[in-house]
Backbone bond lengths (Angstrom), bond angles and torsions (degrees), N, CA, C in turn:
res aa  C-N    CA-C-N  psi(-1)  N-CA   C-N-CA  omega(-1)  CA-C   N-CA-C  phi
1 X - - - 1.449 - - 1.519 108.04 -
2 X 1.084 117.07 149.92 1.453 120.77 -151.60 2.029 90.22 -122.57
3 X 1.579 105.75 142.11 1.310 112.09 -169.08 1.073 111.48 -67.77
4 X 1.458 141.60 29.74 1.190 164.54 -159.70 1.615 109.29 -115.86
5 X 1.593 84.51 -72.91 1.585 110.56 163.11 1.622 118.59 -32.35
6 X 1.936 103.62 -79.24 1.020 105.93 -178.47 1.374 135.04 -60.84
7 X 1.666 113.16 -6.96 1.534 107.93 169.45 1.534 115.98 -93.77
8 X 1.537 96.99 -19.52 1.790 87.94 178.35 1.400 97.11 -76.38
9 X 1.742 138.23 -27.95 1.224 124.24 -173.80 1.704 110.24 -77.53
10 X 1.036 118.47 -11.84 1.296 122.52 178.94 1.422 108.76 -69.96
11 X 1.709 108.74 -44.81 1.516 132.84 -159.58 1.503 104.80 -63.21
12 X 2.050 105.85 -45.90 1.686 102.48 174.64 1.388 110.62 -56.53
13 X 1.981 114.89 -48.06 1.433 99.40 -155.64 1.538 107.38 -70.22
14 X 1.259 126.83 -1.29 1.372 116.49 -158.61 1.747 89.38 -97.70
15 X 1.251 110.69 -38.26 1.875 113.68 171.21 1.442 108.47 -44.88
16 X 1.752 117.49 -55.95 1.617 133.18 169.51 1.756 100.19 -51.30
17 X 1.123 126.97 -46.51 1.264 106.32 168.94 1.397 126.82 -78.62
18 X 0.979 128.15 -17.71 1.464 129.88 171.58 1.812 104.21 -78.48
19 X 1.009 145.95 -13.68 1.144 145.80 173.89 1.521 99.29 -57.53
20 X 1.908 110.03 -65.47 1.350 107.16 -164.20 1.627 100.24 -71.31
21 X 0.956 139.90 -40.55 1.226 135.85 177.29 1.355 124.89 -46.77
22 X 1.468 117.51 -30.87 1.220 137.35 176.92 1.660 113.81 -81.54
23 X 1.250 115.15 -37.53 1.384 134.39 142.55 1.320 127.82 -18.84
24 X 1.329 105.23 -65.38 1.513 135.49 -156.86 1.187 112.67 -86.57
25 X 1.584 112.90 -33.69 1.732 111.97 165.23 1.379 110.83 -103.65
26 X 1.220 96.03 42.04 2.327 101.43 171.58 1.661 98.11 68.07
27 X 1.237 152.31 22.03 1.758 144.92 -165.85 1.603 83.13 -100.63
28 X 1.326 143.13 64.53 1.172 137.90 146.48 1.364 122.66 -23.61
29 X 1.344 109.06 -57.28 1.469 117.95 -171.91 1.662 107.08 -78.98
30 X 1.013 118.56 -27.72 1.288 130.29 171.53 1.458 113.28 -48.73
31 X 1.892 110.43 -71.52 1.088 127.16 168.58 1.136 121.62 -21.82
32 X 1.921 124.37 -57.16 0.881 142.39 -178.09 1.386 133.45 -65.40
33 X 1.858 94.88 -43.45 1.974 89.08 154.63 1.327 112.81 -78.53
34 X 1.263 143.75 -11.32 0.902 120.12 157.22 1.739 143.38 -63.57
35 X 1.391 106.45 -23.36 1.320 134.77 164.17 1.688 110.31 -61.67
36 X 1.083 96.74 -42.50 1.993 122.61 177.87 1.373 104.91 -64.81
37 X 1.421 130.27 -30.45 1.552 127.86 175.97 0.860 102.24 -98.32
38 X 1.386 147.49 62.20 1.574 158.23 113.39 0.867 134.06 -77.10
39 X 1.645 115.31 91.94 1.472 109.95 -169.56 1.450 142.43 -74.01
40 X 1.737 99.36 35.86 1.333 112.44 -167.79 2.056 102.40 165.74
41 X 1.269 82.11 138.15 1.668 74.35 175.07 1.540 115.57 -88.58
42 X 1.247 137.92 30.48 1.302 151.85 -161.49 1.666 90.14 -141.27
43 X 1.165 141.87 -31.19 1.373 141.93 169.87 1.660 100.24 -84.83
44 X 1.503 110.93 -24.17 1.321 100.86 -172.16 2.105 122.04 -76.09
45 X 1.627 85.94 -39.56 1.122 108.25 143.82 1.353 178.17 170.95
46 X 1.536 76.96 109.55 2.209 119.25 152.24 1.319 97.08 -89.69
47 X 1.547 152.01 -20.35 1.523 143.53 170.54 1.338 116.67 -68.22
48 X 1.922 99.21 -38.02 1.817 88.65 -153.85 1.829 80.38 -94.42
49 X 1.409 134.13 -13.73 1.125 127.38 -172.68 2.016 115.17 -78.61
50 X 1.624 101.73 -37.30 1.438 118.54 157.45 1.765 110.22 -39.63
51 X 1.510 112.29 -61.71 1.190 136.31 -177.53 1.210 126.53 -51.32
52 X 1.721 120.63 -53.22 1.023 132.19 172.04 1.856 98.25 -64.37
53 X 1.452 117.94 -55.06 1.294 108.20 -178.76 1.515 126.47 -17.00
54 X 1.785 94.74 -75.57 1.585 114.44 176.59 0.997 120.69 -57.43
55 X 1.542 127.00 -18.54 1.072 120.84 162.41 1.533 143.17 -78.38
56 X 1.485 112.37 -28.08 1.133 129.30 140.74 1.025 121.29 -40.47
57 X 1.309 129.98 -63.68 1.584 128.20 170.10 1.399 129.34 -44.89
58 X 0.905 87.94 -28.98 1.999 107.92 174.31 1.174 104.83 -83.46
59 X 1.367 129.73 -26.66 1.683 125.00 -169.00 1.965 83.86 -83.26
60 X 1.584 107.93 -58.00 1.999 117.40 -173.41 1.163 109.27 -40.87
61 X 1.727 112.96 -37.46 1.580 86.37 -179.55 0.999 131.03 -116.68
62 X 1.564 124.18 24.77 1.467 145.82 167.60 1.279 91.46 -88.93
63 X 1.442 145.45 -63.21 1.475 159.62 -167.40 1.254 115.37 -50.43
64 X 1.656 125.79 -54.80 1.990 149.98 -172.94 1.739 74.14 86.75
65 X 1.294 145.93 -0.61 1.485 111.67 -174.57 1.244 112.70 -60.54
66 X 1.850 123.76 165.65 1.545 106.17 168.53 1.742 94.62 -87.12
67 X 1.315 105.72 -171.45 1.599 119.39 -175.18 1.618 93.00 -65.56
68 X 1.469 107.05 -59.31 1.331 93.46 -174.89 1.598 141.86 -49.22
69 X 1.114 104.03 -27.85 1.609 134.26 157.53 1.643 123.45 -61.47
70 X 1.333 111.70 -38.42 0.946 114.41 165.40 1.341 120.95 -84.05
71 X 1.259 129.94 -29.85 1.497 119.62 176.09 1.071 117.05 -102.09
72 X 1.523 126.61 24.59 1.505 148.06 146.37 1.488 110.28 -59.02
73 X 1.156 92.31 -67.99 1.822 115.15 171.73 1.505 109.28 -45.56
74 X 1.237 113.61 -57.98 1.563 100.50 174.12 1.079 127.93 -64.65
75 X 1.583 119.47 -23.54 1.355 129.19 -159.89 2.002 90.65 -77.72
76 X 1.070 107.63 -15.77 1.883 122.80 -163.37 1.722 96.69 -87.99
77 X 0.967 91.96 -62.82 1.501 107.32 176.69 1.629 125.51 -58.86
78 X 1.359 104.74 -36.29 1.580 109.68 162.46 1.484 128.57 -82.69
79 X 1.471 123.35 13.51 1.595 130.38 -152.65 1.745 60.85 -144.38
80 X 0.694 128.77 -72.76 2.067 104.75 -166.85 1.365 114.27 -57.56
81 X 1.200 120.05 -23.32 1.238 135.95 -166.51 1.610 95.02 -74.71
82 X 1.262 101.15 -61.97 2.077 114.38 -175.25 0.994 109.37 -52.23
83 X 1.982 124.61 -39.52 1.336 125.71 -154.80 1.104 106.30 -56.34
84 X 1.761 101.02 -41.94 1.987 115.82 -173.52 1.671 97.81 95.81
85 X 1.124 100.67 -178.79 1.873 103.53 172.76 1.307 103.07 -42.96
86 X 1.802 99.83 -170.38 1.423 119.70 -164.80 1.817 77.34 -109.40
87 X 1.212 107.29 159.87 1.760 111.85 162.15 1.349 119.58 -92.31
């Protein structure tokens, strides 16, 4: 990959990170042009998939979990998350 490459690929994931960030402090509209400068939904996501990567990794090696361990846990955490409350 050519240093060309790696800064425009840096440039999406850091756009994919500014989405949730933009999110996260109420910038709705923000979020959204940012979602809007994707020049493709196949570029859109290779960002949030780049993203999620590094981020995982950052959770593995603060944690000692292995990957597999760790995305067990999420997989737990996102199915309670979906269920919504209890009735």
């Amino acid at each position: 990959m050519t240093g060309a490459a790696r800064a425009g690929g840096a440039e999406i994931v850091q756009r994919a990170a500014g989405v949730i960030v933009a999110k996260h402090r109420g910038d709705l509209a923000g979020a959204e042009a940012l979602l809007g400068a994707f020049t493709s939904e196949t570029e859109k996501a290779g960002a949030f998939y780049l993203l999620a990567e590094v981020a995982l990794g950052l959770v593995r090696a603060q944690s000692g979990q292995s990957m597999d361990e760790l995305v067990r846990e999420l997989n737990l955490l996102l199915e309670r998350a979906l269920a919504g409350p209890p009735d």
